[in-house]
N, C-alpha and C positions, 0 to 999 in steps of 0.2 A: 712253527710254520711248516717245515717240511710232514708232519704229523695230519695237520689236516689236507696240505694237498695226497697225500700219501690215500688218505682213508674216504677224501670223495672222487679220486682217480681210481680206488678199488672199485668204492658204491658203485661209481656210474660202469667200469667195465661188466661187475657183478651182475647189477641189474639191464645191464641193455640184451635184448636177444632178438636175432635177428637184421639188429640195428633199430631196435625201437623200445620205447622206453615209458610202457604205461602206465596206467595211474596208481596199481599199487607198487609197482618197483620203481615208480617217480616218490611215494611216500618213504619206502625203504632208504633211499637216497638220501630224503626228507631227515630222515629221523639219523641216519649218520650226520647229516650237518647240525642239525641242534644238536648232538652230542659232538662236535668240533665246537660250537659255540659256547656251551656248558664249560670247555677246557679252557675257553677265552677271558669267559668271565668270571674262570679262578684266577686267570694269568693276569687279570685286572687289579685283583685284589690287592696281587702282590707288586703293581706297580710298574707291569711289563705293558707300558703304551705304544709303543712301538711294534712289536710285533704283535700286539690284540691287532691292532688297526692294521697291520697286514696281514694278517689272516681273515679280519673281517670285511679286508676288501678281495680279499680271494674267495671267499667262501659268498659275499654279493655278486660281485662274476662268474659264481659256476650257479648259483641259482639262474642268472639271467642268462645263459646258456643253456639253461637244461627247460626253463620256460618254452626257448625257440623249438623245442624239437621233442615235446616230454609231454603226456598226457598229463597236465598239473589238475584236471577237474577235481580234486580232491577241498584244495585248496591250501594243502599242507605247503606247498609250494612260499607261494603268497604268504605264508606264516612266519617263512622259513625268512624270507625276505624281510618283513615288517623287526622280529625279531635280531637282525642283523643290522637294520638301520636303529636300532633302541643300544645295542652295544655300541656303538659308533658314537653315537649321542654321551652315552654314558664316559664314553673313553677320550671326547676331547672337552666334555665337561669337564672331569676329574685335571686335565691335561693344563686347563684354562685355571682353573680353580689352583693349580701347584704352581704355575708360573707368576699368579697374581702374589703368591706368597713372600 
């Protein structure tokens, strides 16, 4: 957890200039959260449910922040989002599926 607050609290200082935060340093953002998410869905593998689904509820709250004030026309954004609800899915499937065990 502290990994990906660390690395999209950089992205977004990195890419904000001026206080503003367009569409390709909203994508650069973009592509540090799927690489926070990729880290997730190894941590999944290995059975870390708990902190996937808190990182992958931090890393849904900083998309939906960065939405409010981020040139997302790219639509990386939205990607980033969609992908983050499919971990989520996958992490309290898996979660649902060990407790029926």
């Amino acid at each position: 957890m502290p990994i990906v607050k660390n690395t999209i609290a950089a992205s977004v200082k990195r890419n904000t200039h001026r206080g503003y935060i367009g569409w390709s340093s909203c994508d650069n953002i973009c592509m540090d959260m799927h690489g926070c998410l990729d880290i997730c869905a190894e941590a999944l593998e290995l059975c870390a449910y708990t902190p996937v689904l808190e990182a992958a509820a931090y890393i849904l709250t900083s998309g939906v922040k960065l939405a409010s004030h981020a040139d997302s026309s790219s639509g990386m954004l939205t990607d980033v989002i969609m992908c983050t609800y499919e971990l989520i899915d996958k992490c309290t499937k898996k979660l649902q599926s060990r407790m029926s065990e």
